[in-house]
N, C-alpha and C positions, 0 to 999 in steps of 0.2 A: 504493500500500500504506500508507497514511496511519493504518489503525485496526487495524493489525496488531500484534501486545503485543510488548515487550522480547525473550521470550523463542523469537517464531517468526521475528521478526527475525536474531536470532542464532547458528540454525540456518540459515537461508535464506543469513545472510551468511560461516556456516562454510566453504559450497561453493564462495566464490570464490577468485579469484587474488589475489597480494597487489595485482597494477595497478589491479583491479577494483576491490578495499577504498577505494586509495586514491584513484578518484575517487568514493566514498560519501563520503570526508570532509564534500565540498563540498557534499553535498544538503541537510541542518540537520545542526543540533547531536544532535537524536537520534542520528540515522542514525550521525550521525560519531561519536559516544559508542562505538555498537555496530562498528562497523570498525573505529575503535581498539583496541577488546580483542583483535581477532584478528592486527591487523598487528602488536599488542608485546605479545602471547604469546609469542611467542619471536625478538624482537629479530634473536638475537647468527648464527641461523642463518642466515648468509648470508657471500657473500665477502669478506674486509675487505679494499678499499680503502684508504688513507690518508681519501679523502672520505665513505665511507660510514659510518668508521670515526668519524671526528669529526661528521658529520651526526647521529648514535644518541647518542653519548656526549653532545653538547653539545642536546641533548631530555633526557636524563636529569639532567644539571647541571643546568638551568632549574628540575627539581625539588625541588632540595634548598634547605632552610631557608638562611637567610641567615646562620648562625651556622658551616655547615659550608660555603659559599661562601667565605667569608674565612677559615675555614681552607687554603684550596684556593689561595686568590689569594698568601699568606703565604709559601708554597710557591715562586712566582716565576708561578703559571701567568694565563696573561692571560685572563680571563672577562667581560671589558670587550661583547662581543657574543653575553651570553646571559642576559643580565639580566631580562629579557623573563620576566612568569611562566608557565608553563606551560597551553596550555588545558585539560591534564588531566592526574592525578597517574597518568602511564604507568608507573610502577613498580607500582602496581597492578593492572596488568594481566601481572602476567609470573608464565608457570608453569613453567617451567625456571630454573633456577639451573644458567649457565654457567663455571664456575670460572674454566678457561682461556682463554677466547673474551673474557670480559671482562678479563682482565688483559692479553691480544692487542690488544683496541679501546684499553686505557689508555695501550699503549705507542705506538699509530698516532697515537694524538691529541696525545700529548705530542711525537712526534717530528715533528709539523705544528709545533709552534707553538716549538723548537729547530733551529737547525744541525744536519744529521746529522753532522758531523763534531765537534759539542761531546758530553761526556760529559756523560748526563742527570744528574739527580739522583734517584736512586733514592726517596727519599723521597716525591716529590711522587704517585710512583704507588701506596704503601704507604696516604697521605692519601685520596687519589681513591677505590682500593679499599674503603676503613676506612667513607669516607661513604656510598659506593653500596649494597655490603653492608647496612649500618644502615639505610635506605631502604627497599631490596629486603623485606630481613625485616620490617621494621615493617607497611606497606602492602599486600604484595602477599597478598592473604590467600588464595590460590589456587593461590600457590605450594606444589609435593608432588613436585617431582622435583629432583635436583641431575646435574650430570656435568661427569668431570674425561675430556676430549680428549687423547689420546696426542700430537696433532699442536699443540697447544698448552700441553702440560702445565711447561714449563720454569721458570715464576716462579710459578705456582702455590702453592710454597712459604709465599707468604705470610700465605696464609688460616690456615693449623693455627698460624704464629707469632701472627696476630689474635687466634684465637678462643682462645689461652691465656693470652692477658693477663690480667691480676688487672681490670680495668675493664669486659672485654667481656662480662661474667654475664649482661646480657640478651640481646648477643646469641648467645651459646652457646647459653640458654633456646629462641629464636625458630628458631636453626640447627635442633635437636633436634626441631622441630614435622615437616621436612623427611623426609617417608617412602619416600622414593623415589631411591635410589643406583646411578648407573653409572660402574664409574672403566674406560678406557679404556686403561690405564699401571700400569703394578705396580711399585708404589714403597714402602717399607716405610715410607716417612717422612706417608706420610698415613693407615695403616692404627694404627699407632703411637701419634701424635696425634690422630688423630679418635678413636678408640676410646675415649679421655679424656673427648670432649664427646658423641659423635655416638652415642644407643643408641635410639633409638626408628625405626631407619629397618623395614620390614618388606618393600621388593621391592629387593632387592641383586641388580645386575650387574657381572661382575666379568671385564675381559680382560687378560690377559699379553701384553703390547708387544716386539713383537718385534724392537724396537730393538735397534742394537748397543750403544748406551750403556747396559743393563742388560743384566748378561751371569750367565750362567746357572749360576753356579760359587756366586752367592749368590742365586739361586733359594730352598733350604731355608730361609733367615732372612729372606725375604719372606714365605714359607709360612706360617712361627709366627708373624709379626706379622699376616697376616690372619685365620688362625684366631681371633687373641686379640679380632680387630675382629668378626669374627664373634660369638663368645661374647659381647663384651658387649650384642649387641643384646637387649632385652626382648620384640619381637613380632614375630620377623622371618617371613612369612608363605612368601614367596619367595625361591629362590638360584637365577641363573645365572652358570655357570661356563664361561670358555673360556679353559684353559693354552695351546692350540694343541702339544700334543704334546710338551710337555716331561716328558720322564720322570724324575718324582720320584716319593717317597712320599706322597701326599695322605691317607695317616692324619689328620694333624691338623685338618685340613679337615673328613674325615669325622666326625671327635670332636666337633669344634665346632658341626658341623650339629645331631648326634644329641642335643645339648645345648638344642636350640629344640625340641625335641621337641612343648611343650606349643602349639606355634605355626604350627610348618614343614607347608604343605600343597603345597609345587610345590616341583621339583628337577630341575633341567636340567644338563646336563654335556656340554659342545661339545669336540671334538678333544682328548678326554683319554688321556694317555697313563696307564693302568693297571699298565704292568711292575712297579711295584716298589710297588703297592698290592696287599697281599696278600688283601683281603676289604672289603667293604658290610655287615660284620655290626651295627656300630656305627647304620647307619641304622634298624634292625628297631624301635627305639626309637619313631621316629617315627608313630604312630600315626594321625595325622593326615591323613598323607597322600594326597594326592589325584591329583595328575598328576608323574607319573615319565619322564625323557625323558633319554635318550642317543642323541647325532648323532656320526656319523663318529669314534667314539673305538677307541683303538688298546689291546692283549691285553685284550679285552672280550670274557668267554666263563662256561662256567656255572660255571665253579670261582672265580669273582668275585663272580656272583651268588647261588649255590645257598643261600647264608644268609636271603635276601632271598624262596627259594622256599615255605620252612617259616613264616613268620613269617606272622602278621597284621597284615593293614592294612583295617581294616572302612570305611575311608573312600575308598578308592583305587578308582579308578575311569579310569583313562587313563595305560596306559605305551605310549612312543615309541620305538621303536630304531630306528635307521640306521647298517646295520655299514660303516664305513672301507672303500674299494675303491683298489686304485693300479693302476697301468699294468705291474708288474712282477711280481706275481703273484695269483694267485685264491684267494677265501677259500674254506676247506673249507665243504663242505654245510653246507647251514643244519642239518638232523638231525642231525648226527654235534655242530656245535662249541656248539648250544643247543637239543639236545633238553630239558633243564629249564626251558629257557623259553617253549618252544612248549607244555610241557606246563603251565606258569604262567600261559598264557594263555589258558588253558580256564577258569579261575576267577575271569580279569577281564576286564569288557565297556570296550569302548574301545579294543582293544590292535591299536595299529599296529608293523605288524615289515615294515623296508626292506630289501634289500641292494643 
């Protein structure tokens, strides 16, 4: 395949495994150019090891300029065997931004090259982060998605103290290009602070961590601190939402949707518990709209909807429902608990209805 172009290449080499990719390295420099972009497209998805952990990390050091290496060594960290420059600026190549995942590999790496029983120094992972961030954003130009990991999310923290420093304005700038949010952890402390820098993202996913270490009593004052992340977005196109059934009031949620109005075409709503939401009239707003979807959500019936019955939406074109089933009792007729919605679905093509 010698006179085959960059670009049929890179499909051809989308369908492989990563074992596969990685014996392309070795064919030329072409080839291995184009396997590279697939294998550190997303890096960080994989299991960390202590050795895999320091294998990625210390490929991505070899990246960085020589002024943010000796920032690094300053630190106490030993980079004596990665000096070596890189055969390709693999930060370039990355279209996820893993929050958690990379602050996980900086601690794997650091706790290689320390005693586990000495107390690290927190600093040297605040340094590490500070560089790779600035790397990642400057370089990767292909980057458009970020996600914060429930199962990783505990130092996390760092990034919103970063990016509010009086120094990091470009990287806030470069952050802000990033269109694409999944936070996997509901935590008020990132909805709070991001909200400050983060307004241009337009496909927000959004899940409630069913950890016991956030406990459900301040559920509401995570509520208002997402709403308000919401609201500040300027083009938010898409929202998915998965509370997993905690029953609150998601008025403000609904307010802060109805508020992208000029923008909002898709709205998903996963295991929501509706009891103490008393109406969707707020969404009527949305004009825009185009695909409507509720799975397995709990008191989901027409006196929730019926607002959403009369209105217009000249752009909508695809609603989803899948009503909630348990083991413990059976949902009434579908004609009796949404006959307004069966009858709402005469006047839109597309409309799937589960039970």
């Amino acid at each position: 395949m010698p006179n085959l172009s960059y670009d049929v290449l890179a499909e051809i080499f989308s369908y492989s495994e990563d074992k596969q990719l990685y014996q392309l390295l070795f064919v030329n420099h072409h080839w291995a150019s184009i396997a590279a972009q697939s294998l550190w497209s997303n890096p960080f998805n994989v299991q960390f090891s202590v050795y895999k952990a320091s294998i990625i990390l210390e490929v991505y050091l070899s990246c960085l300029a020589e002024v943010e290496k000796q920032k690094i060594i300053e630190t106490g960290i030993n980079l004596s065997q990665i000096f070596k420059t890189a055969t390709f600026q693999y930060a370039s190549f990355l279209k996820t931004l893993e929050f958690g995942k990379i602050t996980h590999l900086i601690k794997k790496f650091c706790q290689k090259q320390h005693d586990t029983k000495v107390i690290r120094d927190r600093k040297q992972d605040t340094i590490i982060i500070q560089a790779l961030l600035n790397m990642f954003t400057t370089y990767s130009l292909g980057m458009r998605s970020a996600t914060i990991d429930r199962l990783y999310y505990e130092n996390t923290f760092v990034y919103t103290q970063l990016l509010l420093t009086p120094d990091a304005a470009s990287l806030r700038s470069r952050i802000n290009e990033i269109k694409e949010f999944s936070v996997d952890i509901f935590h008020r402390e990132y909805f709070s602070k991001f909200a400050e820098v983060w307004t241009n993202i337009e496909h927000l996913k959004l899940t409630v961590s069913l950890s016991t270490t956030i406990k459900a009593a301040i559920l509401p004052e995570q509520l208002a601190y997402t709403a308000r992340f919401i609201a500040a977005q300027k083009n938010l196109k898409s929202f998915n939402f998965h509370p997993f059934h905690y029953p609150q009031d998601y008025t403000e949620i609904i307010y802060a949707l109805s508020q992208q109005y000029k923008t909002l075409c898709s709205l998903e709503f996963h295991q929501m518990n509706f009891v103490n939401t008393p109406s969707l009239e707020l969404l009527t707003k949305c004009k825009k709209l185009q695909k409507l979807t509720f799975k397995f959500c709990l008191n989901f019936d027409d006196d929730l909807l019926k607002a959403l019955y009369s209105a217009e939406f000249p752009c909508l074109t695809s609603v989803h429902v899948e009503v909630q089933q348990n083991f413990f009792c059976t949902p009434p007729p579908i004609n009796k608990k949404y006959a307004g919605l069966l009858e709402w679905t005469k006047k839109i093509n597309g409309v799937h209805f589960c039970q």
